[in-house]
LUMTIPA-809647 format. One line per 4 residues: their letters; for each residue x, y, z of C-alpha. Coordinates in steps of 0.02 Angstrom, whole numbers, plus 50000, padded with zeros to 5 digits. Layout:
// residues N
a	X Y Z | ...;
// end
This chain:
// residues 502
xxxx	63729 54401 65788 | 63611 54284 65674 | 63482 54387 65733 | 63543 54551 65696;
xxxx	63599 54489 65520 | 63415 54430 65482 | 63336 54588 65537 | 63450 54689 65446;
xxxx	63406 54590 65294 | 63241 54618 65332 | 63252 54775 65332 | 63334 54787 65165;
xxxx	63203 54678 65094 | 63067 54786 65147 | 63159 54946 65077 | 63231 54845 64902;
xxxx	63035 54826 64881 | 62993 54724 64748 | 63180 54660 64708 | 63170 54512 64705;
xxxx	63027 54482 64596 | 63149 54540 64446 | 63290 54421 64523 | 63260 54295 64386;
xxxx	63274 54286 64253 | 63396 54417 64207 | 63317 54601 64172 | 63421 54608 63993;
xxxx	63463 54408 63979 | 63479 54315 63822 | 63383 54348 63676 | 63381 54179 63607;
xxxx	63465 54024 63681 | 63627 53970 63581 | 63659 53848 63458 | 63714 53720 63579;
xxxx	63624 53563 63595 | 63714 53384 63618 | 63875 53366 63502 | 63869 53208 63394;
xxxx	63992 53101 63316 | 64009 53065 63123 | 63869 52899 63149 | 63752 52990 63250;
xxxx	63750 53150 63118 | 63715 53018 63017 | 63542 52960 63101 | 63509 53131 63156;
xxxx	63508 53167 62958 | 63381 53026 62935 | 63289 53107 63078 | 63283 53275 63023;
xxxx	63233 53220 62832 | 63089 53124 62911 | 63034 53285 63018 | 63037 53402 62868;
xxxx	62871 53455 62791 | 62926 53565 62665 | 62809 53700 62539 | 62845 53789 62389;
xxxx	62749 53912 62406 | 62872 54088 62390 | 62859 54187 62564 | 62958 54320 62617;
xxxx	63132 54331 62624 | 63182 54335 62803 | 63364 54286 62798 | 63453 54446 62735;
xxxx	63345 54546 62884 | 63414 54444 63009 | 63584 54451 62939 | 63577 54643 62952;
xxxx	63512 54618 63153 | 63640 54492 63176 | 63761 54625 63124 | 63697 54768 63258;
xxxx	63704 54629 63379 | 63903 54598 63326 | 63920 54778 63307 | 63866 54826 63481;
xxxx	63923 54679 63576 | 64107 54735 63499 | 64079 54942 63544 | 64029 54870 63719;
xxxx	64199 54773 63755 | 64330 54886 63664 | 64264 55022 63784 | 64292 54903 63929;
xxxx	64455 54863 63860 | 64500 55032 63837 | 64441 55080 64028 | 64535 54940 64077;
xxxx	64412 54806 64148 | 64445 54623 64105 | 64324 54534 63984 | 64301 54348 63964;
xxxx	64389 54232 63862 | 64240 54231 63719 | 64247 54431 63710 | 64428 54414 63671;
xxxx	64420 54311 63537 | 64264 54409 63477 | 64382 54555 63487 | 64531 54490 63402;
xxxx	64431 54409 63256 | 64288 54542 63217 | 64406 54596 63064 | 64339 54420 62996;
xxxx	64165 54436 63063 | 64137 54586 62941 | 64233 54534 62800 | 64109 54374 62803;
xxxx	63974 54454 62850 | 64001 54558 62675 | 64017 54424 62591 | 63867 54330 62653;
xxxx	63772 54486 62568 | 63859 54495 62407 | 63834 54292 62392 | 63619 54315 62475;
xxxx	63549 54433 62341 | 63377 54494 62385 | 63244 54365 62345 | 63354 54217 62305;
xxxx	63313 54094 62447 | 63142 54128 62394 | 63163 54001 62270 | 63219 53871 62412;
xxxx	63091 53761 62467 | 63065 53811 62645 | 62971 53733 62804 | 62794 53704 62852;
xxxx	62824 53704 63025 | 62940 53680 63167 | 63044 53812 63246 | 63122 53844 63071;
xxxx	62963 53877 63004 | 62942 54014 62839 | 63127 53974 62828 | 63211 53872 62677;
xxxx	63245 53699 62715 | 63427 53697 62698 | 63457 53838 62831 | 63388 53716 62957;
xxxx	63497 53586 62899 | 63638 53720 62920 | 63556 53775 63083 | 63567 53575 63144;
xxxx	63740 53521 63086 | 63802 53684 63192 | 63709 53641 63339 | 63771 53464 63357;
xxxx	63937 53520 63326 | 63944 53681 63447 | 64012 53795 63292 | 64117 53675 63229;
xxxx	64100 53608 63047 | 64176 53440 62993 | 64185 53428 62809 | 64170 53221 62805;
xxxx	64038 53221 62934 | 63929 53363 62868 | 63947 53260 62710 | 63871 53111 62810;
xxxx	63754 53209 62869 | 63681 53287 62711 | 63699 53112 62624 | 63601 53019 62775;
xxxx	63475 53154 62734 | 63450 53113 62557 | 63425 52922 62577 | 63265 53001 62655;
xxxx	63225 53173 62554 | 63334 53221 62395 | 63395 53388 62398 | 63375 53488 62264;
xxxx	63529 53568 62172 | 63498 53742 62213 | 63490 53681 62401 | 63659 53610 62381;
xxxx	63735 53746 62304 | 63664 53867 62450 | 63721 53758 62594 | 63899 53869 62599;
xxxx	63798 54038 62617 | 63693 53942 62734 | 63835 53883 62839 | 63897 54065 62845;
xxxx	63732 54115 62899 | 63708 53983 63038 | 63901 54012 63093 | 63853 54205 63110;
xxxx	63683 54184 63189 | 63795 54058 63313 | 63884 54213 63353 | 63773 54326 63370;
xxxx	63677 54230 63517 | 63848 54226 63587 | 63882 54375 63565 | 63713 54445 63641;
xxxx	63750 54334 63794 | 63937 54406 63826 | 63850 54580 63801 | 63728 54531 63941;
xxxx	63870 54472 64053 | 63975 54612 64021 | 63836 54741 64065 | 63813 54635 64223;
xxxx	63963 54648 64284 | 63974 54827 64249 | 63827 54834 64356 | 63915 54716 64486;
xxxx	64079 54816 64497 | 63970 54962 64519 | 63901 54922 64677 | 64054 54839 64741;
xxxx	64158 54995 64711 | 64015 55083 64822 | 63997 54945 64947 | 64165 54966 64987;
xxxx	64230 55133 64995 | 64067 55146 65118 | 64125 55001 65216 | 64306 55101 65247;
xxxx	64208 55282 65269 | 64082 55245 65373 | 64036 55064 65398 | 63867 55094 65474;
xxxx	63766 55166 65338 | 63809 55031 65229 | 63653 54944 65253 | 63567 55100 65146;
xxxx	63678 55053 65006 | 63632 54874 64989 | 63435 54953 64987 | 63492 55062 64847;
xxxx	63568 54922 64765 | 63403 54827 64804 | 63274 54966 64737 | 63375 54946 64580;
xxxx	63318 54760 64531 | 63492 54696 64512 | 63517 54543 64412 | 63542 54376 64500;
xxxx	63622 54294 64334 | 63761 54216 64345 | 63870 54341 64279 | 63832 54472 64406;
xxxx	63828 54355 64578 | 64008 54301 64523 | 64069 54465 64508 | 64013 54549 64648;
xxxx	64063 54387 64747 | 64230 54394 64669 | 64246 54593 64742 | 64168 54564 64895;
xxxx	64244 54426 64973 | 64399 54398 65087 | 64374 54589 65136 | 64320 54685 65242;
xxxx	64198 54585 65371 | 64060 54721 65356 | 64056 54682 65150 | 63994 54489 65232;
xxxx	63812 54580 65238 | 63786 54622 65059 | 63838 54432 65034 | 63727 54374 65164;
xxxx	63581 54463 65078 | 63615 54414 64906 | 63639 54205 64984 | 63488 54239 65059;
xxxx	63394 54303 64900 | 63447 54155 64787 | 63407 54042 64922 | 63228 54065 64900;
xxxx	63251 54005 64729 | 63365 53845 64773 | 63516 53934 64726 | 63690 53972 64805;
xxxx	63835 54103 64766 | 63958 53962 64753 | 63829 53883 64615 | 63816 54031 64510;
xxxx	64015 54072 64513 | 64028 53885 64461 | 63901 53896 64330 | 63985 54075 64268;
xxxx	64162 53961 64251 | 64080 53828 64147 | 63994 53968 64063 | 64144 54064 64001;
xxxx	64228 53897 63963 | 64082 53839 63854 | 64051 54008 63763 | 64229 54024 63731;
xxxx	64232 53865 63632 | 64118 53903 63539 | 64154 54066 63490 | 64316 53977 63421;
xxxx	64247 53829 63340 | 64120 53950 63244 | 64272 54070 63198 | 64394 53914 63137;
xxxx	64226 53848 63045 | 64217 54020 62936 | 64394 53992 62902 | 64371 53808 62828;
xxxx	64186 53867 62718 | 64338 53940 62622 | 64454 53788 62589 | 64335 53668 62561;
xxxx	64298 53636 62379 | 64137 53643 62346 | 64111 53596 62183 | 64169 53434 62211;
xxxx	64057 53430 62370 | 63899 53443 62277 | 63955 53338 62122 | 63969 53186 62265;
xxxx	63814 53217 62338 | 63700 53279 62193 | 63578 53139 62147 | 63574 53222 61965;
xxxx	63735 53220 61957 | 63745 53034 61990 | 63605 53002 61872 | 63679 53094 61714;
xxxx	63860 52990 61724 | 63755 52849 61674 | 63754 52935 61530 | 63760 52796 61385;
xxxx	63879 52871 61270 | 64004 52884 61426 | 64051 53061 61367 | 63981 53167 61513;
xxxx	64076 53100 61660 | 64233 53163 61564 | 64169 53339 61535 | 64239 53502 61623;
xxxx	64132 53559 61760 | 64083 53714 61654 | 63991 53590 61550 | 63933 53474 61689;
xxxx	63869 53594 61779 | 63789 53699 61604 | 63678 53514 61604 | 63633 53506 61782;
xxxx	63560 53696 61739 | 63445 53641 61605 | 63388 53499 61736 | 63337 53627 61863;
xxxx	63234 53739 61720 | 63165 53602 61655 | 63103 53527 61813 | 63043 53687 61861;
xxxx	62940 53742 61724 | 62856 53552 61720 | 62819 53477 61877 | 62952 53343 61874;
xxxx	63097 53309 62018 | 63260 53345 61950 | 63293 53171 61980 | 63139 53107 61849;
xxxx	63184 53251 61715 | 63389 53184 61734 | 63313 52992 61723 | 63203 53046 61576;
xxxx	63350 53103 61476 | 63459 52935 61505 | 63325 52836 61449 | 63299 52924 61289;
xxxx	63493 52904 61248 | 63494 52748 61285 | 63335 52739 61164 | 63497 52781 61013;
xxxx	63626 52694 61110 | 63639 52505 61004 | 63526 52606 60851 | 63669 52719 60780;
xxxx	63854 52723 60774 | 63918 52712 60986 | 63973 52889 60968 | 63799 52942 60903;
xxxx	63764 53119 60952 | 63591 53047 60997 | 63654 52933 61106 | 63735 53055 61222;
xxxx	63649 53122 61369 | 63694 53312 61323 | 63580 53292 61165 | 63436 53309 61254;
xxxx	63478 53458 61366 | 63584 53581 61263 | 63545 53519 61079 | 63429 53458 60945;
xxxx	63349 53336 61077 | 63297 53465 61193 | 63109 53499 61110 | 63081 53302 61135;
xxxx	63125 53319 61325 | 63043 53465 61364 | 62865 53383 61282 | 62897 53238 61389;
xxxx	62920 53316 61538 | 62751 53420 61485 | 62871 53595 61464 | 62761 53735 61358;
xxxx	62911 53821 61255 | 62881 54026 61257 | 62962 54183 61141 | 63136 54189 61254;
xxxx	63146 53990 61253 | 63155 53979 61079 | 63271 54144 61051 | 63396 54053 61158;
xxxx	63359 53881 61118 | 63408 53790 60972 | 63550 53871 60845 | 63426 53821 60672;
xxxx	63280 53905 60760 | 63358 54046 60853 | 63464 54070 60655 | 63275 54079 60581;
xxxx	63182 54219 60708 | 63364 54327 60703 | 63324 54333 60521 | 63166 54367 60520;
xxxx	63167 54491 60651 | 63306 54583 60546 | 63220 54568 60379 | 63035 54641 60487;
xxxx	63109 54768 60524 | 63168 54811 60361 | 63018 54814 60281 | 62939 54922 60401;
xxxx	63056 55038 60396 | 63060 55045 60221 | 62879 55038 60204 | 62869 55209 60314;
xxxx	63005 55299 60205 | 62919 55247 60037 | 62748 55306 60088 | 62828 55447 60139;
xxxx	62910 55477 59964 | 62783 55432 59867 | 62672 55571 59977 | 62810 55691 59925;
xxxx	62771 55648 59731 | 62895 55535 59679 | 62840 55402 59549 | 62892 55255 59446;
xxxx	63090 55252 59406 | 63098 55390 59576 | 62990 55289 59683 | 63109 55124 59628;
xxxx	63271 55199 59654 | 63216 55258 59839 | 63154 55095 59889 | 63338 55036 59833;
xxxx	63430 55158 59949 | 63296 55135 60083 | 63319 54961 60102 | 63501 54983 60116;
xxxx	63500 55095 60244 | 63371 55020 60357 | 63449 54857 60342 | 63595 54917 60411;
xxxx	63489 54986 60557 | 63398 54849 60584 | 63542 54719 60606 | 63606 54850 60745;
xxxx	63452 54853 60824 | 63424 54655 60814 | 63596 54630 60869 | 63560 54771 61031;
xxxx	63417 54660 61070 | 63510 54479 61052 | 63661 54539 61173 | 63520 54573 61327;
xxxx	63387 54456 61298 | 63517 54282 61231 | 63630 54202 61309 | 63795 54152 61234;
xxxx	63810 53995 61163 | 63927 53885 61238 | 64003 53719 61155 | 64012 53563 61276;
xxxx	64193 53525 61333 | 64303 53383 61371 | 64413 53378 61528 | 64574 53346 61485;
xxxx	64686 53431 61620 | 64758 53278 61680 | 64826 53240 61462 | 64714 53182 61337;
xxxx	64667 52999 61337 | 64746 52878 61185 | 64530 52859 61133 | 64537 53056 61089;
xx	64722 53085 61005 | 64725 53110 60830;
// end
């Protein structure tokens, strides 16, 4: 009998031709592998941070924007992978447990994916520092921080430890506040690419066992018909390259066995095909179990992680980790540390543009600033404008920072810069373009003939008329090119303290 099974596997080999040369790997396997690498605790994020900061060779060169491509695949890939199990739902074949959830929660899949393209505006992780090298390479820096902290955590994000994480990164590289103010989108980013790969991978298995059920449904209505020319189905089922993933040897196992004993052949030659690659059935319907398990996880991890990017206050998560931030409370007059985060944050701002039009780290331009308070700090009076911090980003000060930090002021700095000198060029620009209008109209009476008293009494009405149309046009110009003016705030939400009642 032994013998009869091996020459009738033979057989099919020699009329599957080249099957088993596609056997492995998978003819439409994985596109990427997943996000799934060892999952750490709080204290080994925290030396993986350290790590990673070391690893990092970072450029600032602009390059192009990859991220909002691949969040437009990543949506085809979600898309599809979602078409492909509601029409097995709807024929009524069983999918696993991480197309279900995939199913049930794809309302929230698009509704963040949406949002992850209203809040990733074409070109703006451009001006992220990105990586030299590495797998992450082109790509800004903080995505692969994202990329990490969702790998060693198999979807799942832990507010407190990501905050390790990030900090342990900083005692090595300082983040820059723009980085820490993209690290939600980034999240959302690295949670959707999560799925995605996921996604692609359930897609895979579900087409396998499509595949699988296929030639199981054939196998055995032959096997009741007419038992004897089942042989020519398993060499149709060889000649089409099935593939010996896991997803496909468990299913057809699943259909095949504990039937009929003439469906044992098709078993036999599929045992006898993995064989020659170390491989048994009972391994690959093992490995689909885990499989499932594992991918089902972390479908649910990543979906419960885009629920918590929402109720996770993240203002107050880069406050605690911005190194500027820290840096500007020392602020000698005490004053900024009890500001509204409107007016916090309106300083941090000026930090960034300033560093970025000098050369400086935001750190050196936020140090630079404290030291120059403290310059006026036992000079004047304690509440000395001078002596506050904010003086030298949003006031009077700001010309004396910017020439230490080496900043060359242009036209829009000063319209939006300083009240006295912004005052003096809206003036000017109105009172220009009086006098050229009035200039015009005048040469043009005087061409027309009129003279002395005539001439006088025109340039009176013309320079009451064009004024009027030059402060409309001024004012046209000041609401797009200026910026309101804001006034620094205190925080007193939680009741004014007895040092500020009057």
């Amino acid at each position: 009998m032994k013998n009869h099974i091996g020459n009738l596997l033979e057989a099919v080999r020699e009329a599957g031709g080249r099957a088993r040369a596609h056997a492995f790997p998978p003819k439409d396997g994985i596109e990427e592998p997943l996000l799934r690498r060892e999952v750490f605790s709080s204290d080994q994020m925290e030396e993986h941070g350290k790590t990673l900061a070391s690893s990092h060779a970072v450029s600032l060169q602009p390059m192009t924007d990859r991220l909002l491509g691949r969040l437009s695949s990543n949506e085809a890939v979600l898309l599809e992978t979602c078409s492909l199990l509601t029409d097995a739902v709807n024929a009524g074949q069983t999918v696993t447990p991480a197309g279900e959830w995939l199913l049930d929660n794809f309302y929230l899949i698009e509704q963040k994916i949406r949002e992850a393209r209203r809040h990733l505006p074409k070109g703006y992780s451009r001006t992220l520092p990105r990586l030299k090298y590495g797998p992450s390479a082109g790509l800004p820096r903080v995505y692969d921080i994202a990329l990490e902290a969702i790998s060693h955590g198999d979807g799942r994000v832990d507010a407190e430890s990501f905050s390790r994480f990030v900090a342990a990164y900083q005692t090595v590289t300082t983040l820059t506040l723009g980085e820490l103010w993209a690290i939600p989108i980034m999240l959302r980013l690295s949670l959707l690419e999560n799925l995605r790969r996921i996604a692609a991978r359930t897609a895979a298995g579900r087409r396998h066992r499509s595949r699988a059920n296929f030639w199981a449904d054939q196998m055995r209505e032959i096997a009741e018909r007419d038992p004897k020319n089942l042989i020519l189905v398993i060499a149709d089922m060889a000649r089409s390259n099935p593939p010996m993933a896991s997803s496909y040897v468990a299913e057809l196992a699943r259909r095949l066995q504990n039937q009929s004993p003439t469906l044992a052949l098709p078993l036999s030659w599929m045992e006898q095909q993995l064989s020659e690659v170390g491989l048994t059935i009972e391994q690959l319907v093992e490995v689909e179990t885990q499989q499932q398990a594992s991918d089902q996880v972390s479908v649910s991890n990543s979906i419960g992680s885009l629920r918590l990017l929402e109720a996770i206050d993240w203002r107050e998560f880069v406050e605690s980790l911005s190194k500027v931030e820290h840096v500007l409370r020392q602020d000698p007059a005490g004053a900024y540390a009890k500001m509204d985060f409107a007016t916090r944050d309106r300083y941090r701002h000026v930090v960034e543009r300033v560093a970025r039009k000098s050369g400086w780290t935001e750190d050196d331009v936020a140090r630079q600033a404290i030291v120059m308070a403290r310059e006026h700090a036992h000079t004047e009076a304690e509440r000395s404008r001078a002596a506050h911090v904010g003086f030298y980003l949003v006031d009077d000060g700001s010309p004396e920072l910017e020439r230490a930090a080496g900043v060359r002021r242009v036209f829009y700095d000063v319209l939006g810069g300083e009240p006295r000198q912004a005052l003096s060029l809206y003036v000017g620009a109105i009172i220009a373009l009086t006098a050229m209008f009035t200039a015009a109209l005048l040469t043009q009476a005087e061409a027309s003939g009129a003279r002395d008293w005539l001439l006088s009494l025109a340039g009176i009405a013309a320079i009451l008329a064009t004024s009027v149309a030059s402060v409309s046009i001024v004012n046209w110009l000041t609401t797009l090119l200026v910026r309101p003016y804001l006034l620094p705030r205190m925080d007193f939400t939680r009741g004014i303290p007895p040092g500020s009642r009057t």
